[in-house]
C-alpha positions as CSV (number, residue, x, y, z in Angstrom):
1,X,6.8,-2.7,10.1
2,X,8.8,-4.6,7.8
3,X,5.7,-4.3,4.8
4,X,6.0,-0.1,5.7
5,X,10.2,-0.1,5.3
6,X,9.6,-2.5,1.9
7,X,6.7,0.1,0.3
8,X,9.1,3.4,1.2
9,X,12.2,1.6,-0.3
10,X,10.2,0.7,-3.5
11,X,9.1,4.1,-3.5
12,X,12.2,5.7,-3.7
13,X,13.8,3.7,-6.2
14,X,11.1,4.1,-8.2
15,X,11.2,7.9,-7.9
16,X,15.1,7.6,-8.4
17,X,14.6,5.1,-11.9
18,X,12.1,7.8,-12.5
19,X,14.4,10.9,-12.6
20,X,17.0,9.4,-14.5
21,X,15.0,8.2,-17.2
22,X,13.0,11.6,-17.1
23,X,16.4,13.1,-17.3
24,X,17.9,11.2,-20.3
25,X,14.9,12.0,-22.5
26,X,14.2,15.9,-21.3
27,X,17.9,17.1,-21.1
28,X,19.2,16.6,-24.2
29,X,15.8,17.4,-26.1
30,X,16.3,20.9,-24.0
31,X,19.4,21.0,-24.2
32,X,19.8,21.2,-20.3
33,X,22.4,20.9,-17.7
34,X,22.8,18.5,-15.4
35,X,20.8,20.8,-12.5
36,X,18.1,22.4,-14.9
37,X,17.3,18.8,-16.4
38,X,17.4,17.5,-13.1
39,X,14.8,20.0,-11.8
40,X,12.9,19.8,-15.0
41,X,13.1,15.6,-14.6
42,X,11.4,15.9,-10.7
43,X,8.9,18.0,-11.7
44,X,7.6,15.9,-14.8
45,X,8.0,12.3,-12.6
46,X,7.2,13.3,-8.7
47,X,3.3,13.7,-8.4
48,X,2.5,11.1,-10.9
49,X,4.7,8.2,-9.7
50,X,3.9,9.0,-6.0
51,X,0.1,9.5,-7.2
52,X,0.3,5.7,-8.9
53,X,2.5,4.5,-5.7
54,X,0.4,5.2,-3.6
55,X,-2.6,3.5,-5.3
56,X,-0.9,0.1,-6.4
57,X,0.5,-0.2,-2.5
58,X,-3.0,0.6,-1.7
59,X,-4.2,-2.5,-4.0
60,X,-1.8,-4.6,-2.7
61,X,-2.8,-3.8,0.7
62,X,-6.9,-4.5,-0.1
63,X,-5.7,-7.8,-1.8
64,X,-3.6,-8.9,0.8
65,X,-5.6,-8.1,4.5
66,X,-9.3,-7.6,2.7
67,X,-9.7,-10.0,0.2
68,X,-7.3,-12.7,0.0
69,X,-6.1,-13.0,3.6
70,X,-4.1,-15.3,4.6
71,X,-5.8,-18.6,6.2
72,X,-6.1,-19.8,9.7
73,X,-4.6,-22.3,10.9
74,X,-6.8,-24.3,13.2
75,X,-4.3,-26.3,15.5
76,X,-5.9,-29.2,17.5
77,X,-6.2,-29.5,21.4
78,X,-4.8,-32.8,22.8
79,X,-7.2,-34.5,25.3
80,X,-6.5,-34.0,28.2
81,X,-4.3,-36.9,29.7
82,X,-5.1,-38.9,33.2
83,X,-7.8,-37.7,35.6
């Protein structure tokens, strides 16, 4: 639960870094408001940073469970005491 919570709020601040730096180039190259730039910023920076979110949490999840998992940890029985 906690790894699902951690990959949605990297997710979004991704998307939100993503905006605003999409924004600050495409706006004043327009010359766009704050709304139109804003629009214009989502729709150049939505698919693709979801599309490459969704494959590096992907990776990280194959690396993690698949093929480096973490190790077991054999813990050894007492004897048994008196009989």
């Amino acid at each position: 639960m906690a790894l699902t919570a951690e990959c949605i709020g990297d997710h979004v601040l991704a998307l939100l870094l993503g905006v605003v730096f999409q924004y600050l180039a495409i706006a004043p190259m327009r010359g766009l408001g704050l709304r139109r730039g804003l629009v214009e910023a989502l729709k150049a920076d939505v698919l693709s940073l979801s599309a490459f979110e969704v494959g590096l949490f992907g990776w990280m999840a194959l690396m993690f469970f698949v093929f480096f998992p973490p190790p077991i940890i054999c813990i050894p029985m007492r004897p048994p005491t008196g009989s």
